[in-house]
N, C-alpha and C positions, 0 to 999 in steps of 0.2 A: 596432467593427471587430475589435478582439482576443477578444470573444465569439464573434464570426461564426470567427474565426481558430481558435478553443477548439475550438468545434462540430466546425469542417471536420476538423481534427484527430483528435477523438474517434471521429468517424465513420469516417474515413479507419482509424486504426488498428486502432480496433475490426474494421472489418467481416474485414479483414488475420487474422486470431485465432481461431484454435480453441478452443472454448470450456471452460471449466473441468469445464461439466458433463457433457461427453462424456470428458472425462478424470477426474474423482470433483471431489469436493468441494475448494476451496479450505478448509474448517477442518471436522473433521467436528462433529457435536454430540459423541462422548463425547469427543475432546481440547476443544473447549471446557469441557464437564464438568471435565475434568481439570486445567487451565489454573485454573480457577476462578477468580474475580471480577478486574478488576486491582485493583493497592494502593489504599489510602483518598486516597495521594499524587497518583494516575494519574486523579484526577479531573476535569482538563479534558479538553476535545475534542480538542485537538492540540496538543503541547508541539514544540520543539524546542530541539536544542545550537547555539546558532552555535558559528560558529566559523571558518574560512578553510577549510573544504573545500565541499563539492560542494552548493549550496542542491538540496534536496529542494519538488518543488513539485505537492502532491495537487492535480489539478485535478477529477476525480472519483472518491467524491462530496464532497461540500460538507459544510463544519462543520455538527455537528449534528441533520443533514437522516435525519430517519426512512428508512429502505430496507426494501424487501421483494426477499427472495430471488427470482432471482437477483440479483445486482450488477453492476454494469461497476466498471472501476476505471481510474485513467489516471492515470500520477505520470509528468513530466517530470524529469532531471537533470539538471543544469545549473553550468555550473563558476563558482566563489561566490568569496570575498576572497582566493582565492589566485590568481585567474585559470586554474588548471590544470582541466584535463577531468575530466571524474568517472570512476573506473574502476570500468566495470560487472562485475568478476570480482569485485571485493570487496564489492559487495553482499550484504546478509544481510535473511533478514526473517522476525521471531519475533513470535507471537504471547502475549502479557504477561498474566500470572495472577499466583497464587499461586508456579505455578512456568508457564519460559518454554519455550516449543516450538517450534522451529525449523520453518519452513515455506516457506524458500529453493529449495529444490530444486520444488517445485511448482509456482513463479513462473518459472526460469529460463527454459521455452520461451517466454513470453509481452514478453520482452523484444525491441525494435525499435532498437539502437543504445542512445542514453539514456531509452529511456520503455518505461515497465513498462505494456502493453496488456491486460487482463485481461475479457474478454466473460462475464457470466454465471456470476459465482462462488456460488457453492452455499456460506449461510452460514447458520446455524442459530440461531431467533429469541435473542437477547441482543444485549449489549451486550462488543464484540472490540475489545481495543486492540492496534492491530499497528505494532509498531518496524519503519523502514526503517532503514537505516545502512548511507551508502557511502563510501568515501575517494574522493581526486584521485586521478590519479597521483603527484603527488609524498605521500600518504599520509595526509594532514590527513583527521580525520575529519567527517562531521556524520550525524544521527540526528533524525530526526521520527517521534513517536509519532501514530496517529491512535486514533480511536474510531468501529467502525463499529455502528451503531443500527440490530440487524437487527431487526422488527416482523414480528406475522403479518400475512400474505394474509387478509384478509376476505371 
C-alpha cells in the first residue's frame, strides 16, 4: 500500500512539473567538471546528520540504482525529533566535489509545499553527490547527501 501510495504520488507530482530540461540542465557537465570527484570521505551512497530537524526523505531514485539521463527526482520533507515543520525557505542544495556549487535556485520552482518534484533532470554521465539541508521552523538543522549514478544511454 505505501508503494502504491509512493507511485500515486510521484506520478501525481511529477506530471504537476515543468521539466528541468525545457528549463537547462539541473548540473551542467563543465560544473560537474568543476566540482570534480566528491571526497575519498563522501563515499557512501547516502549519508546523513540526524538530528531533531526536518527527516529529509529521497524516495526518488533509490540507493545506488544506475540512472540514465533524464532523471526524475522526488524527496519528501517531513518534520523529524523536534516535531516542527520543515521550512522550505531554508533549503539549500549544493552539489559536492572538490569544491561545492550551489544549485538551489534551479530547484526552487520545482517545489510543492514539502516535496521537491523534479521531472527530467538533465545530468551528465558520472557519479554527483548532492547535499540537501533544510531547518524546522524552530531552526534545527538536518542535511542528507545523496549520490546520483548518471550511466550512458546504450
Amino acid at each position: 500500500m505505501i508503494r502504491g501510495l509512493a507511485a500515486a504520488l510521484l506520478a501525481a507530482a511529477l506530471s504537476s512539473m515543468a521539466t528541468v530540461a525545457e528549463c537547462g540542465w539541473l548540473i551542467t557537465p563543465e560544473e560537474a567538471a568543476r566540482a570534480g570527484p566528491p571526497p575519498v570521505a563522501d563515499a557512501l551512497p547516502a549519508a546523513a546528520e540526524e538530528g531533531p530537524g526536518p527527516l529529509i526523505v529521497v524516495m526518488n531514485p533509490k540507493a545506488l540504482e544506475r540512472l540514465h539521463s533524464p532523471v526524475n527526482i522526488l524527496v519528501r520533507f517531513e518534520a523529524g525529533g523536534s516535531g516542527e515543520p520543515p521550512d522550505m525557505q531554508s533549503l539549500t542544495v549544493t552539489l559536492r566535489g572538490f569544491i561545492s556549487i550551489d544549485i538551489t535556485d534551479r530547484l526552487r520552482a520545482y517545489l510543492l509545499g514539502a516535496t521537491l518534484a523534479v521531472r527530467e533532470a538533465e545530468l551528465p554521465v558520472g557519479n554527483h553527490r548532492i547535499r540537501l539541508m533544510v531547518a524546522d521552523v524552530a531552526g534545527n538543522l538536518s542535511a542528507r547527501d545523496v549520490t546520483l549514478i548518471v550511466v550512458a544511454t546504450e
